[in-house]
TILOFI-232848 format. One record per residue (C-alpha): x, y, z; residue in one letter; residue number from 0. Coordinates in steps of 0.2 Angstrom, whole numbers, m for minus. Each point is the difference from the previous one (the first is absolute). Example, Ala and Ser with C-alpha at 12.3 -4.5 7.8 and 13.67 -1.06 7.14 Angstrom:
REM TILOFI-232848
REC, 62, m22, 39, A, 0;
REC, 6, 17, m3, S, 1;
This chain:
REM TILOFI-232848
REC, m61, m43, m70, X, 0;
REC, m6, m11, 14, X, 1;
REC, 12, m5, 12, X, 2;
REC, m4, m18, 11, X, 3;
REC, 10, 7, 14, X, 4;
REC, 16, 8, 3, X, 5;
REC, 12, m16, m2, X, 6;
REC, m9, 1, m18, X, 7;
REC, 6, 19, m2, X, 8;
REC, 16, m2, 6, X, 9;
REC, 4, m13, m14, X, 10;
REC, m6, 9, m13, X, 11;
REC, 10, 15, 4, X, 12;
REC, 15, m12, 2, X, 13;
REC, m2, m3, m19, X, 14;
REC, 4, 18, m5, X, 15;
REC, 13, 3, 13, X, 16;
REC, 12, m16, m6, X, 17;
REC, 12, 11, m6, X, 18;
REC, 5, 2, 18, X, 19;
REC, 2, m16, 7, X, 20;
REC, 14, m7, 10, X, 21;
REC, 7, 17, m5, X, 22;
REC, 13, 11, 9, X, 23;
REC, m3, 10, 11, X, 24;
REC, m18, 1, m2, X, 25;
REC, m13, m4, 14, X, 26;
REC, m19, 1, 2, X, 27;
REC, m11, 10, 12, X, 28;
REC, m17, m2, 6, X, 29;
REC, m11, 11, 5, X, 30;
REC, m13, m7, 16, X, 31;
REC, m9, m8, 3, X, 32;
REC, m6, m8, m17, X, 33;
REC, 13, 4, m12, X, 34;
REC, 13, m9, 9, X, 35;
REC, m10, m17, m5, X, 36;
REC, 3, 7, m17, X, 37;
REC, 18, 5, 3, X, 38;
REC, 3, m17, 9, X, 39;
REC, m6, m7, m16, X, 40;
REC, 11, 8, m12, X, 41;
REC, 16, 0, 12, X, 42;
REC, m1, m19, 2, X, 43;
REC, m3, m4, m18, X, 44;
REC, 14, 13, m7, X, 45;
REC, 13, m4, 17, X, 46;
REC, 0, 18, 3, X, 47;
REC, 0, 5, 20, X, 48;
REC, m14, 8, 7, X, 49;
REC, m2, 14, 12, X, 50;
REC, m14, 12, 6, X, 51;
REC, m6, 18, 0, X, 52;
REC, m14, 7, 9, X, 53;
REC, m10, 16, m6, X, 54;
REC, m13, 4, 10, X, 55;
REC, m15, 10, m6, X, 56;
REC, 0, 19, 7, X, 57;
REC, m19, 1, 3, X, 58;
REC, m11, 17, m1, X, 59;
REC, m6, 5, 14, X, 60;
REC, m19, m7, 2, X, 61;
REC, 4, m13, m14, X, 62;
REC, 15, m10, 6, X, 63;
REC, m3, m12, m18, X, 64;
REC, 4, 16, m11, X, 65;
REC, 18, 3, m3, X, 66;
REC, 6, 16, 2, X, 67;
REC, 18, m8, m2, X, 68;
REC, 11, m12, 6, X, 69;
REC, 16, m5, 9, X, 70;
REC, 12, m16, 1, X, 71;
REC, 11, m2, 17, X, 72;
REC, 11, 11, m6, X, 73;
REC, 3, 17, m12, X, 74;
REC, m10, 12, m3, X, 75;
REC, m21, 0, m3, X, 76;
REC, m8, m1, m16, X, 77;
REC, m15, 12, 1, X, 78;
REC, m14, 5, m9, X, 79;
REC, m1, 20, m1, X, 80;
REC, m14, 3, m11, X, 81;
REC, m12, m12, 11, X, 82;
REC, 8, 8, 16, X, 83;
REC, m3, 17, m5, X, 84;
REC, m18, m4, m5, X, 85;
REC, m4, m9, 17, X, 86;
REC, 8, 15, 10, X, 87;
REC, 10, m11, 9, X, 88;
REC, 11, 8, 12, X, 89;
REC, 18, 0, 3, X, 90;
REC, m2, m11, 18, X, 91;
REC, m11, m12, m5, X, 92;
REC, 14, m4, m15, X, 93;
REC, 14, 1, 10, X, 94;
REC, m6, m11, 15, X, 95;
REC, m8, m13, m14, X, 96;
REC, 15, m2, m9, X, 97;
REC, 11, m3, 15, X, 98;
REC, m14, m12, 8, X, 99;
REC, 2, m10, m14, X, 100;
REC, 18, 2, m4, X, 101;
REC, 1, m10, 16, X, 102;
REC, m13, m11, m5, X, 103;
REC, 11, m5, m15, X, 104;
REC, 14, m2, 9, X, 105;
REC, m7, m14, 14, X, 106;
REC, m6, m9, m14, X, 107;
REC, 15, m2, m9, X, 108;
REC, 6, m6, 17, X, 109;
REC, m11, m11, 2, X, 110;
REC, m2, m9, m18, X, 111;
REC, 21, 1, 0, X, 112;
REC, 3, m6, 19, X, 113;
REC, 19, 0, 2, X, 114;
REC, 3, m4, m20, X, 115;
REC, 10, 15, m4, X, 116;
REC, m8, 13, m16, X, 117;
REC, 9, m5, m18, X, 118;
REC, 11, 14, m4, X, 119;
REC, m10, 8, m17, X, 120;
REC, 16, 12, m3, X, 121;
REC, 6, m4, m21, X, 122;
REC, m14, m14, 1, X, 123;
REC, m14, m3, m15, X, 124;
REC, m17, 3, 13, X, 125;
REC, m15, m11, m5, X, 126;
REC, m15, 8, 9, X, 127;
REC, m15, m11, 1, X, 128;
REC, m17, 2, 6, X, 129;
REC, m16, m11, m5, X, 130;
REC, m8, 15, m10, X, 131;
REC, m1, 18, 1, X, 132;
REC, m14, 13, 2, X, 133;
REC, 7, 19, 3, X, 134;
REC, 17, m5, 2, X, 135;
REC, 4, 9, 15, X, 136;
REC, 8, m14, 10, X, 137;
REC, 12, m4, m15, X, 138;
REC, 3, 17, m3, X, 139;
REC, 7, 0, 20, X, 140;
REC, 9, m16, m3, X, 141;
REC, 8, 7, m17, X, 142;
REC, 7, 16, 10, X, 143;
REC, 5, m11, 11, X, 144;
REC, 11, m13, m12, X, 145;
REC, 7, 15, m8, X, 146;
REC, 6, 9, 16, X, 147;
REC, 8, m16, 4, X, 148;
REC, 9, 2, m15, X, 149;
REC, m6, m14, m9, X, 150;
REC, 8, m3, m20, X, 151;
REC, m16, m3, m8, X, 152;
REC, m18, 0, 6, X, 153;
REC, m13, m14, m9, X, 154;
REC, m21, 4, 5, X, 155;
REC, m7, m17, m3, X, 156;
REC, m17, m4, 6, X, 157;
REC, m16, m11, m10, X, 158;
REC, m12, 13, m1, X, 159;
REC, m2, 20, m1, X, 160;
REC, m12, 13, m7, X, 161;
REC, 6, 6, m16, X, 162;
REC, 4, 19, 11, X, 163;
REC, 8, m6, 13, X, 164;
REC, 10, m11, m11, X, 165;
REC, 6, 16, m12, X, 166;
REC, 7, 10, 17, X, 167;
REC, 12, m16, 3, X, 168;
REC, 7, m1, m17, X, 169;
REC, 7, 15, 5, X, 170;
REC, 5, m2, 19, X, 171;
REC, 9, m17, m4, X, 172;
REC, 14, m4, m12, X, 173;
REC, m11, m18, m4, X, 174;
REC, m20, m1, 2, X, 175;
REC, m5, m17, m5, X, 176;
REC, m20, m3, 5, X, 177;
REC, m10, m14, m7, X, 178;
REC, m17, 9, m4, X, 179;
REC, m6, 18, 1, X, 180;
REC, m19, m6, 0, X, 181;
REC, m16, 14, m1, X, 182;
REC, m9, 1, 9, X, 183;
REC, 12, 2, 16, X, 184;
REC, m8, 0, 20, X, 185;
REC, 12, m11, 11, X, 186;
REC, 13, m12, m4, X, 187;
REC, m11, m14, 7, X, 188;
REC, m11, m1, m13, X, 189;
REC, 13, m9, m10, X, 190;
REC, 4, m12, 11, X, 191;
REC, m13, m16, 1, X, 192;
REC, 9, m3, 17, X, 193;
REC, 8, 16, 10, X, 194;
REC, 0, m6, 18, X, 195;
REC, 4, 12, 13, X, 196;
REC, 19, m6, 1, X, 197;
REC, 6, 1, 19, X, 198;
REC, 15, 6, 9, X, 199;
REC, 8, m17, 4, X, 200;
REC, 0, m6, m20, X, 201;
REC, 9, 15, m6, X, 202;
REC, 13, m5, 15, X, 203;
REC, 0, m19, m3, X, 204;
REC, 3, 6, m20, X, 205;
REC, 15, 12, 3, X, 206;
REC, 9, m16, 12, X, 207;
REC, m5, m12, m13, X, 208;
REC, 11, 11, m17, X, 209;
């Protein structure tokens, strides 16, 4: 499946989550910077509200684009043991990367929330969107983080996963919906005719807008 852009995927999702719409105690999440286009799209068409997450990628040392794990602006990391054990990666390099990032997370939040308080997740249905997966580490960290927050029900839906990383959140969430589990599998761009790089100040414009 060929997505035009991610408008385009965020309707097509909206048509296997109507079950949802304009239902209690229900909101939608995004995951930046491009799934919130997606989220945006789904929220406004279902009147859902919308808020925001933040995983950040835990990088391996050397190889900052390879995931050792990942961690949201708060609870705890989600980490990759066996890859961490095979690189040798030591116990300071982890502990000063997770907290670097930690950090990270939370001044993003700041920034894309401003002074709009976070929506309280506690007994809420949780729609976690993202414009595709590839590993899955980022929406594993946001998952954790849902859940720790005491969320009712988590919901995983994105347009576009490989058929591995797919399986795996079948079992992390209570609802996986994904429009296409397409082989062969390198990035989530390749689905997308348009996948702009999606900047700081839409996500923000986005979140004042729902």
């Amino acid at each position: 499946m060929q997505f035009r852009n991610r408008t385009e995927a965020g309707q097509k999702l909206v048509q296997l989550l109507k079950r949802y719409r304009e239902k209690k105690e229900t909101l939608v999440v995004g995951l930046p910077r491009g799934g919130v286009l997606v989220a945006w799209q789904v929220a406004h068409e279902l009147h859902l509200p919308l808020d925001v997450i933040c995983p950040r990628k835990i990088g391996a040392p050397g190889n900052p684009e390879l995931a050792i794990g990942a961690i949201t602006e708060e609870g705890d990391p989600i980490l990759d043991f066996s890859l961490i054990q095979s690189m040798d990666v030591s116990e300071k390099y982890l502990t000063e990367r997770i907290e670097m990032e930690r950090e990270n997370a939370r001044h993003r939040v700041q920034e894309y929330r401003g002074e709009r308080p976070p929506l309280q997740l506690r007994g809420q249905i949780v729609i976690l969107i993202d414009d595709g997966l590839a590993t899955g580490s980022t929406m594993r960290a946001a998952i954790a983080s849902v859940r720790a927050r005491h969320a009712h029900r988590v919901v995983v839906a994105v347009p576009v996963a490989p058929l591995d990383t797919a399986e795996e959140m079948k079992l992390l969430a209570d609802t996986f919906i994904c429009l296409d589990t397409p082989a062969p599998f390198y990035a989530v761009g390749q689905f997308y005719e348009q996948f702009d790089q999606v900047t700081d100040e839409e996500v923000i414009d986005l979140l004042k807008r729902s």
